[in-house]
C-alpha positions in Angstrom: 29.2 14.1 -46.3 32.1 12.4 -44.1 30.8 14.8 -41.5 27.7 13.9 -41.4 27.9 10.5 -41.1 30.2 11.0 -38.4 27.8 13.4 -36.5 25.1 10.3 -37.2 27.7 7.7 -35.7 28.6 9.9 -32.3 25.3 10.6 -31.8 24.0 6.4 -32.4 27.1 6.0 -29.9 25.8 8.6 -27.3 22.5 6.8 -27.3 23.6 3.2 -26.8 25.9 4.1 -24.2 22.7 6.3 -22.5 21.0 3.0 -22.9 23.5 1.0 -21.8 23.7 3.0 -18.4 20.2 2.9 -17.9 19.9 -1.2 -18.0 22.7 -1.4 -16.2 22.6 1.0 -13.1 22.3 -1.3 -9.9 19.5 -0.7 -7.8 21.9 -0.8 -4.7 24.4 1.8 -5.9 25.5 4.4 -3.2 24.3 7.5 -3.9 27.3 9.5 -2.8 29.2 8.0 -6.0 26.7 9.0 -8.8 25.8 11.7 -10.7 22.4 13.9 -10.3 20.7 11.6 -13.7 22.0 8.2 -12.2 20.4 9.0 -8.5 16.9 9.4 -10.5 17.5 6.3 -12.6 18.5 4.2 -9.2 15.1 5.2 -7.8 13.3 4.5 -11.3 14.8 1.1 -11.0 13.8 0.9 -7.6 10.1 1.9 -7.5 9.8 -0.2 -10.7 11.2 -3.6 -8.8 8.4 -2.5 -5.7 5.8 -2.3 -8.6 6.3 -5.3 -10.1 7.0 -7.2 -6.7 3.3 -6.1 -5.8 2.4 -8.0 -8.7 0.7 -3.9 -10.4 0.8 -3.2 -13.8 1.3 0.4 -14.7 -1.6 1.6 -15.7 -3.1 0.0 -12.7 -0.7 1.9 -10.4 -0.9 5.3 -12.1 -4.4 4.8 -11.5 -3.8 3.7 -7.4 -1.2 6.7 -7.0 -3.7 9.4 -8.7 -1.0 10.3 -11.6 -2.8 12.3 -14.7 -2.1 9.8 -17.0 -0.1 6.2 -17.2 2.7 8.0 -19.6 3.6 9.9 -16.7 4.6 6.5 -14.5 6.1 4.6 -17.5 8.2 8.2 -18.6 9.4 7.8 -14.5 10.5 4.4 -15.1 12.6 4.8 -18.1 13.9 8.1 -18.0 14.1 8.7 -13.8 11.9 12.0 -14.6 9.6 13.0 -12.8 7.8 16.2 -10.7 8.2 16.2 -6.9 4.6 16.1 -6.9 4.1 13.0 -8.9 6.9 11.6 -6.7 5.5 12.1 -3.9 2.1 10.5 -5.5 4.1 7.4 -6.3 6.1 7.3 -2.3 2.0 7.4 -0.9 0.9 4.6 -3.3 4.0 2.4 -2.1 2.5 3.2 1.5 6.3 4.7 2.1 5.9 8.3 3.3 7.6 7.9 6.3 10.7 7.6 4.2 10.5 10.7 2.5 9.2 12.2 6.2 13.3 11.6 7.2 14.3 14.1 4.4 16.1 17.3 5.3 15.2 17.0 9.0 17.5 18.1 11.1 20.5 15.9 11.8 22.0 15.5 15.6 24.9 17.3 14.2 22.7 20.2 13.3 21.0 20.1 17.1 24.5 20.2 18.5 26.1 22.6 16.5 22.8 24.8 17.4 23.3 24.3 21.2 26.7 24.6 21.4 25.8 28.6 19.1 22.9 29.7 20.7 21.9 32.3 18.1 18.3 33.6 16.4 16.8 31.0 13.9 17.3 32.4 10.6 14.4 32.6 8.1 16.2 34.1 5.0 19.6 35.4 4.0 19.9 38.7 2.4 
């Protein structure tokens, strides 16, 4: 029984603390210092304060960024999950493609380096 009830109180502890990172995870946090679940929170936060500074519910911009349901936007907002499709959905409804268009370009660094090693492009490793 004393097991139990202290498998019930870690478990209420793991979920206020899980809580407690979610509500307070700045919206300006540097990427480079978070983990993989705080990255999707931070831009959860963030699409959620672009939302609600165009004045949308969201059921009305679910609808305006084509998602299958409204559950999948307000699942986005708490949680930070999402597919890379619906993402993408969300980034052309907040007319910011051209961010995501930067993504996994090449750097200047990679152009450079690719000069300065003149070899074929490779298209897969084996």
């Amino acid at each position: 029984m004393a097991n139990n009830t202290l498998l019930s109180k870690l478990e209420s502890f793991a979920k206020d603390a899980k809580k407690t990172q979610r509500e307070n995870i700045s919206t300006e946090a540097n990427f480079s210092l978070l983990t993989d679940e705080e990255i999707a929170l931070v831009l959860a936060h963030r699409a959620k304060k672009i939302r609600i500074e165009n004045n949308q519910k969201q059921k009305e911009f679910s609808a305006s960024a084509n998602l299958s349901s409204s559950t999948t936007y307000s699942n986005f907002e708490q949680t930070g999950r999402i597919s890379l499709l619906n993402f993408i959905k969300v980034f052309r409804a907040f007319g910011r493609l051209g961010e995501l268009d930067n993504l996994l370009k090449t750097t200047i660094a990679d152009k450079i380096d690719s000069a300065s090693n003149p070899q074929k492009e490779k298209k897969r490793i084996r």
